[in-house]
KOLDRENKOL-195178 format. One record per residue: z, y, x of N, C-alpha, C in turn; residue in three letters. Coordinates in steps of 0.001 Angstrom, whole numbers, plus 500000, padded with zeros to 6 digits. Each point is the difference from the previous one (the first is absolute). Layout:
<pts>
    n.pz    n.py    n.px   ca.pz   ca.py   ca.px    c.pz    c.py    c.px  code
       Z       Y       X       Z       Y       X       Z       Y       X   ALA
...
</pts>
This chain:
<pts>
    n.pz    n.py    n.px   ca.pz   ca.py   ca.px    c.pz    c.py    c.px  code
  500000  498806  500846  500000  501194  499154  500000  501248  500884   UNK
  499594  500976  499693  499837  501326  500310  501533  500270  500573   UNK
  499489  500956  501206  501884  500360  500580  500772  500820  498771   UNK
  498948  500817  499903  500624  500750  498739  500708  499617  499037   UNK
  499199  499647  499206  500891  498991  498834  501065  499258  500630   UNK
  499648  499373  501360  501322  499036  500253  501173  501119  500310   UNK
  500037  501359  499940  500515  500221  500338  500746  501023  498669   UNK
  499021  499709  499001  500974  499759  498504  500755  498823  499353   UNK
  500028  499136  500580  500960  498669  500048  501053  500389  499099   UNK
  500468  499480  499452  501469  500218  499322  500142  501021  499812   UNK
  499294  501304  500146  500305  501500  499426  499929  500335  498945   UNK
  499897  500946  499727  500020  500991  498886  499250  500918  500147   UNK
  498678  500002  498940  499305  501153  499809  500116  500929  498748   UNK
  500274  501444  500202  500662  501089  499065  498518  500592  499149   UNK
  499644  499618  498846  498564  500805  499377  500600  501159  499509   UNK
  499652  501034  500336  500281  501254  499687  498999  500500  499583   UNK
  500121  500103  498425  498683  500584  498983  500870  500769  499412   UNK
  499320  500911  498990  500309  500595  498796  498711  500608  499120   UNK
  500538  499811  498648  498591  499649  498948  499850  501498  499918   UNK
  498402  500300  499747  499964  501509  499553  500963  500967  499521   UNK
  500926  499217  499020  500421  500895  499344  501884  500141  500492   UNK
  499657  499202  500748  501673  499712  500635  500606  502104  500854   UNK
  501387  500184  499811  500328  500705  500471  499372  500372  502063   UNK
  500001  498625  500087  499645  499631  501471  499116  500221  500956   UNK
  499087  500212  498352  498455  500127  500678  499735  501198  500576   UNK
  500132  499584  501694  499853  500785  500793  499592  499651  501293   UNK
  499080  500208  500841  500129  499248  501323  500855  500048  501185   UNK
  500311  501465  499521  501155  500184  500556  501779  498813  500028   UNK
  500146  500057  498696  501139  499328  499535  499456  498747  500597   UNK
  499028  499065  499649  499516  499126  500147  500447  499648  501706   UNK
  499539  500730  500673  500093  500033  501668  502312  500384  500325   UNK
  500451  500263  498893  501404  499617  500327  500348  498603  499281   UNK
  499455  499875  499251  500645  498379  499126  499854  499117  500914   UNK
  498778  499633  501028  499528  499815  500819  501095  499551  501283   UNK
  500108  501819  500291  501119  499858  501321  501680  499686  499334   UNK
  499897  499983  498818  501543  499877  499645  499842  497535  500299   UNK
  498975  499647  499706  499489  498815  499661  500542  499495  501795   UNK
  499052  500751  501007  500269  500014  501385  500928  499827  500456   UNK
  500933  500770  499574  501854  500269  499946  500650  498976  499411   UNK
  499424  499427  499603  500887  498633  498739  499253  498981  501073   UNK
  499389  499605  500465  499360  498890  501189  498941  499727  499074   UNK
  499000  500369  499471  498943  499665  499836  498551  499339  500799   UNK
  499725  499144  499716  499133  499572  501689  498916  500221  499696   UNK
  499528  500432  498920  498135  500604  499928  500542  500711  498305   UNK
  498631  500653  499583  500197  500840  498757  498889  499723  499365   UNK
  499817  500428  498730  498583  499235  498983  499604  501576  499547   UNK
  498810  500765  500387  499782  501357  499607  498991  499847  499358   UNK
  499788  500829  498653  498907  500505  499027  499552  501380  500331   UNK
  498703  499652  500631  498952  501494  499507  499823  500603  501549   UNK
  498908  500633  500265  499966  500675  500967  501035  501181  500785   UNK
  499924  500570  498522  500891  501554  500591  501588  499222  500516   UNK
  500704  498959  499212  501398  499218  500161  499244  499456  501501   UNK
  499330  499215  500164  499966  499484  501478  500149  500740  500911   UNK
  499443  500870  500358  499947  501419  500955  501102  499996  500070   UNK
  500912  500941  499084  501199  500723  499702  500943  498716  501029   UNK
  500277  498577  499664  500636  499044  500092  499952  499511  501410   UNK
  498152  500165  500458  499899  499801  501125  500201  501098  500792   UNK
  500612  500989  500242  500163  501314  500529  501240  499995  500438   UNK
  500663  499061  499172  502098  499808  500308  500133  498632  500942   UNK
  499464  499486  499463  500419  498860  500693  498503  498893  500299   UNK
  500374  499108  501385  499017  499210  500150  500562  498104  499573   UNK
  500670  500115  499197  500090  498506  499142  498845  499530  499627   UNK
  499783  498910  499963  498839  499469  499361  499296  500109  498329   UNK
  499138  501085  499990  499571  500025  498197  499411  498981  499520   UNK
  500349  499606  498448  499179  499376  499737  499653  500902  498864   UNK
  497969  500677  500565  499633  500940  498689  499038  499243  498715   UNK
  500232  500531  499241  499031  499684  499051  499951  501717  499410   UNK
  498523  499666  498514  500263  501170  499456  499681  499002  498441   UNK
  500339  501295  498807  499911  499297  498701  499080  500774  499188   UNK
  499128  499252  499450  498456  501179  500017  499828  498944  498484   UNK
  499928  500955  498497  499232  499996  499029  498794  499887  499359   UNK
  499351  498722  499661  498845  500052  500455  499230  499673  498435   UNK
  498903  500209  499607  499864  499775  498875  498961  498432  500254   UNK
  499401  499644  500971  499640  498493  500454  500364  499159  500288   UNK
  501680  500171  500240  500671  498696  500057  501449  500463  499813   UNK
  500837  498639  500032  501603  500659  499599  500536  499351  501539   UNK
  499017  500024  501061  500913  499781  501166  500679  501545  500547   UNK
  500653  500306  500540  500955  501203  500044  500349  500367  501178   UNK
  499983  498802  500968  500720  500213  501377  498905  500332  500860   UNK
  499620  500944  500320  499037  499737  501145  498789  499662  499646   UNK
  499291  500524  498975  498501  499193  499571  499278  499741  500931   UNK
  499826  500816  500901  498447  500574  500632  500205  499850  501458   UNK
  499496  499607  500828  499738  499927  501583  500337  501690  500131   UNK
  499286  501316  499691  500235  500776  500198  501607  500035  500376   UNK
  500693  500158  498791  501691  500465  499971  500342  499029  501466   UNK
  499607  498693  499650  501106  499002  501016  499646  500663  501728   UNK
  498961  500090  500112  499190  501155  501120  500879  500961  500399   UNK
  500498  500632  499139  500143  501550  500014  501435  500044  500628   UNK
  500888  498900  499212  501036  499573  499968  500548  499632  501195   UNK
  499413  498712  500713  499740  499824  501801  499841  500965  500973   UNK
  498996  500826  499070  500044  501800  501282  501275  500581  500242   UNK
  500344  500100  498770  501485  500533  499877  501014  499310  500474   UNK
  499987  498973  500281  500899  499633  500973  500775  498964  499963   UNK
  499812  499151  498472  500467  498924  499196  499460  499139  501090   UNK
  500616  499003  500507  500307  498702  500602  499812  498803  499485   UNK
  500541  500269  498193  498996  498854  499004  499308  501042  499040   UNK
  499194  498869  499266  499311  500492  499016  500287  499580  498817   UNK
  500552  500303  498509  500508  498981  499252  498763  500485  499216   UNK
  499577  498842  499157  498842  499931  498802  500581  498995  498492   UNK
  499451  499972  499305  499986  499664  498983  498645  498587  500531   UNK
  500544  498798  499573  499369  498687  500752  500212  498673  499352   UNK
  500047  500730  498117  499629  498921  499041  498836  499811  499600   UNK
  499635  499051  499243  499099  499764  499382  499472  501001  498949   UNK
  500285  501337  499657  499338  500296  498878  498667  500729  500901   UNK
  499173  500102  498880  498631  500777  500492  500189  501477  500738   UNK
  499414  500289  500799  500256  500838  501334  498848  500902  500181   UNK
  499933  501556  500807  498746  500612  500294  499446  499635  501088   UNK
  500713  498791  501006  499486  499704  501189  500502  498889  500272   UNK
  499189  499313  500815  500965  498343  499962  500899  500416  501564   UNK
  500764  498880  499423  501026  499829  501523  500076  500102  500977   UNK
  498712  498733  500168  499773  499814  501575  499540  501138  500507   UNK
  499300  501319  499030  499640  500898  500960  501316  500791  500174   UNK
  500547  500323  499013  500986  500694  500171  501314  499879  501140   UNK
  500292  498869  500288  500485  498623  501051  499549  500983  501534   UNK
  498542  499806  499603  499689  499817  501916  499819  501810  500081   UNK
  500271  500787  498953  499275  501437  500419  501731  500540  500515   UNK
  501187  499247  499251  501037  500081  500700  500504  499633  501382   UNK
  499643  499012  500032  499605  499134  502146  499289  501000  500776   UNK
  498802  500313  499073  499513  500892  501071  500546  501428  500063   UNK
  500811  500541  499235  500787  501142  500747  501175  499811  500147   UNK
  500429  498718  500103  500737  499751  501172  501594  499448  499301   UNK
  499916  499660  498764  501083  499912  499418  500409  498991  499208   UNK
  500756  499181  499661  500395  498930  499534  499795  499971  498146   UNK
  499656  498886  499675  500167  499722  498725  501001  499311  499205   UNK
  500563  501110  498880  501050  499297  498995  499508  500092  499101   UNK
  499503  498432  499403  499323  499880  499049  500786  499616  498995   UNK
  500179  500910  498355  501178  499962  499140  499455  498931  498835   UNK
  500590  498890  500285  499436  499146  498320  501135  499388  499328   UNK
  499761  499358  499003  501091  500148  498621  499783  498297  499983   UNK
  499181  499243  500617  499785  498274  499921  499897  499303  501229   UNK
  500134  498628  500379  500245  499871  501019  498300  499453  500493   UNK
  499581  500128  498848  498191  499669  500513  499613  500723  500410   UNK
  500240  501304  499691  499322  501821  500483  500903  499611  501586   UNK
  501328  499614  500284  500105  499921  500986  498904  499257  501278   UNK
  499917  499007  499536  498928  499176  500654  499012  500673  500281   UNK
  499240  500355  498972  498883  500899  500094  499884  501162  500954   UNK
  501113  500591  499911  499924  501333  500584  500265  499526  501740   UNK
  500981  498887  500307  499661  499302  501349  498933  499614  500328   UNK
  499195  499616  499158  498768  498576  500445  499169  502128  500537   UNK
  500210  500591  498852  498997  501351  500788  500825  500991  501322   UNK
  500754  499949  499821  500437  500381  501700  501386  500673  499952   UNK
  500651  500218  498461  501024  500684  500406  500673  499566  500797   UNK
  500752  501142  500311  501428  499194  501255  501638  500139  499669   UNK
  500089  500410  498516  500975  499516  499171  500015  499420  498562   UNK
  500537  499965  498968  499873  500518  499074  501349  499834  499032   UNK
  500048  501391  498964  501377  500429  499400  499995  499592  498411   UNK
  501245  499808  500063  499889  499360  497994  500004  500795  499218   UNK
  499549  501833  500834  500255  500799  499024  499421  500021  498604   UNK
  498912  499483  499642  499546  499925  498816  500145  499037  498897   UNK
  500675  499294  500567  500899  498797  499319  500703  500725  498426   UNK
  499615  499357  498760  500438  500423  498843  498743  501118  499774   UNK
  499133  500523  500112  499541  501532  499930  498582  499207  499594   UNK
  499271  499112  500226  498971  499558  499859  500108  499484  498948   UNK
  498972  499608  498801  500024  499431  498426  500129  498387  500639   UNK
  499256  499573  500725  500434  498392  500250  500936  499531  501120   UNK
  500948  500667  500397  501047  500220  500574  501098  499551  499200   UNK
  501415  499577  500398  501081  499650  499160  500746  501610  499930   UNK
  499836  499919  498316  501025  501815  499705  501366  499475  500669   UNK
  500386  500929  500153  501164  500321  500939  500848  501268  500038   UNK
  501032  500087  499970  501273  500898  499945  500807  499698  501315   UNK
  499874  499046  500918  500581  499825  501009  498961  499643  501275   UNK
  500360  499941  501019  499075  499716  501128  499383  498387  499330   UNK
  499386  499589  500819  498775  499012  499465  500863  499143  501029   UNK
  501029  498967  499804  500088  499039  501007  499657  498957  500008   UNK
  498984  499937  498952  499086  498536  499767  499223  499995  501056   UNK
  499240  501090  500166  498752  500148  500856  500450  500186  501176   UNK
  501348  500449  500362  500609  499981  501676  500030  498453  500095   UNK
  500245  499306  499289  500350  498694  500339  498455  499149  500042   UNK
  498913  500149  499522  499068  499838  499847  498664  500451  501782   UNK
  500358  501672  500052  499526  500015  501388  501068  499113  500639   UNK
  500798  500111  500492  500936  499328  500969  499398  498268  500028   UNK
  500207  499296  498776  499787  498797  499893  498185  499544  500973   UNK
  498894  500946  499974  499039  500023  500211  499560  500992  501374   UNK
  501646  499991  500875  499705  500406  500905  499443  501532  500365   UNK
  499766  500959  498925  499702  501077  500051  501216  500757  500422   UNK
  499463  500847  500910  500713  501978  500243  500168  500287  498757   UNK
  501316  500578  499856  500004  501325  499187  500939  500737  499837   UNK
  499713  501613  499796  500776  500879  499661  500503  499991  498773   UNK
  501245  499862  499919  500612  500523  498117  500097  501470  499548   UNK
  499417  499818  499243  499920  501381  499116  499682  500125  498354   UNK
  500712  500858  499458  500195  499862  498703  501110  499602  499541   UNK
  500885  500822  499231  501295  499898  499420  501360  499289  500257   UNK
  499639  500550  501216  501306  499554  501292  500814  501506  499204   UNK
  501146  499206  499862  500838  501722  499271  501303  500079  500640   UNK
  500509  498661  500651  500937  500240  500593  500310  499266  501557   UNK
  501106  500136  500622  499536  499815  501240  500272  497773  500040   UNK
  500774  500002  499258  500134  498412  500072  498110  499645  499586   UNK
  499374  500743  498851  499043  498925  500193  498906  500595  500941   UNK
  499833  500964  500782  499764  499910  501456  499967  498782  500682   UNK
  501579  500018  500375  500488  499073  500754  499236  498592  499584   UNK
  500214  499493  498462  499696  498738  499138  498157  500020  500628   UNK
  499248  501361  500223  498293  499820  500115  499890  499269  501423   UNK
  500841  500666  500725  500027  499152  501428  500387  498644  499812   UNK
  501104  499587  499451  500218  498686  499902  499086  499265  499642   UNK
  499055  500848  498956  499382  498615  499037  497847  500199  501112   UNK
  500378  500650  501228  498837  499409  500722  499433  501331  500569   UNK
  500838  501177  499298  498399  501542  500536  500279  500288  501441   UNK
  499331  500099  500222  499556  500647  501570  500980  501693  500111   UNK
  500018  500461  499053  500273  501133  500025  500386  500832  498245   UNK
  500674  500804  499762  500356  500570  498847  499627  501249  499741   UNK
  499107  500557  498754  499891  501476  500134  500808  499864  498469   UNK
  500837  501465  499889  500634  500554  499203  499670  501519  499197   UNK
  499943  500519  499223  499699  501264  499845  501232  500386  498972   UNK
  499370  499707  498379  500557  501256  499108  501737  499761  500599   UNK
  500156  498614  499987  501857  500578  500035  500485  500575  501062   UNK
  499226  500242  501053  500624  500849  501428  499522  501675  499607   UNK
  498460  499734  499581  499620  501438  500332  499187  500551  498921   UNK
  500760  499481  498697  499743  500994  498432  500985  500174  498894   UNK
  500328  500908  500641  501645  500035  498898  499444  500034  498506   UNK
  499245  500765  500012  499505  499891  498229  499769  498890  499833   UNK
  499355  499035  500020  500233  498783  499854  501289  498860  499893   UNK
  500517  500514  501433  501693  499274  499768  501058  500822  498710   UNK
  499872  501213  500016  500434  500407  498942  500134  499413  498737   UNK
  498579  499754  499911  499593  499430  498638  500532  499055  499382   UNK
  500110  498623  501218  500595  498602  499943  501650  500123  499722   UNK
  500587  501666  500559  501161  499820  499668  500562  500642  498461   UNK
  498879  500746  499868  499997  500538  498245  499943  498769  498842   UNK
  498901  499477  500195  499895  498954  499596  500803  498948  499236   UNK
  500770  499780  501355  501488  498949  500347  500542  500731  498879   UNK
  500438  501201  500428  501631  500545  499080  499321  500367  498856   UNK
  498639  500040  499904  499797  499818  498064  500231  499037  499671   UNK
  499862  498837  500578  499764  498304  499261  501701  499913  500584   UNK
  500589  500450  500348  501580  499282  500422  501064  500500  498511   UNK
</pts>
């Protein structure tokens, strides 16, 4: 495996997003959630969007993993459609590239998208929700891949909790992988490593209070 990645082993990666409409949205703020993430031992970070990469890559040299999330009226893939973004993304300074690397219909196939990332120089995290898209996205060259899309896809298992069917599923079949997706607290962190990931990324509960908020409004309505 890549030094890199081996050298996300048992870590913790911090995604520091915030949705349009979030108080947060700022690249600024974005580039402290970041260094506050740094400060907590974070061993790489998961960044959305150009202007957030810059900002992020300007503080610190941790390892990014960028993607961007682009609206498209030709397909409902989201992460990264286009060779362009994943391109752009590598300039900037991202170390991986994360994409969207299921099966639904796409504006560009993989494999190109795959090697236009190699060739500027940057690693692939390819995000799928099944453990066949896993395969797939190996047999074409990625050099990880994350369960972030796990539950989010229509032929995917719905889900309210991390997917530990499918951790147990890559693992059983010998696959890499990063956990990601509805890790909310730090035991099941801990539980993603146990049950086989290479590595853990975390976001809303470290670095979106509106979100954690919510879960605790929630609670004390239904209590």
């Amino acid at each position: 495996m890549n030094a890199l990645l081996n050298s996300l082993k048992g870590q913790l990666v911090v995604s520091c997003q915030a949705n349009p409409d979030s108080p947060l949205r700022d690249p600024y703020i974005i580039s402290r959630l970041a260094l506050a993430a740094v400060k907590g031992g974070a061993a790489g970070l998961r960044i959305q969007g150009f202007d957030d990469v810059q900002a992020v890559r300007a503080v610190t040299d941790l390892p990014l993993v960028g993607l961007t999330k682009t609206d498209r009226d030709d397909t409902d893939v989201y992460i990264t459609p286009t060779r362009t973004e994943a391109v752009r993304l590598a300039e900037l300074g991202c170390e991986i590239v994360a994409l969207d690397a299921t099966r639904r219909p796409r504006p560009e196939p993989l494999a190109d998208i795959f090697r236009a990332i190699h060739d500027a120089g940057a690693l692939v995290m390819a995000d799928i929700s099944t453990l066949e898209e896993a395969q797939q996205a190996y047999d074409l060259g990625a050099d990880i891949v994350g369960t972030t899309l796990a539950g989010y896809t229509p032929y995917s298992r719905p889900l309210s909790t991390p997917d530990w069917a499918l951790m147990e599923e890559l693992r059983g079949a010998g696959l890499a992988f990063i956990a990601e997706g509805r890790l909310n607290t730090p035991a099941e962190a801990a539980q993603a490593l146990k049950s086989g990931a290479h590595a853990v990324v975390v976001g809303s509960a470290i670095t979106r209070p509106d979100v954690v908020t919510g879960w605790f409004v929630e609670a004390v309505r239904q209590s």
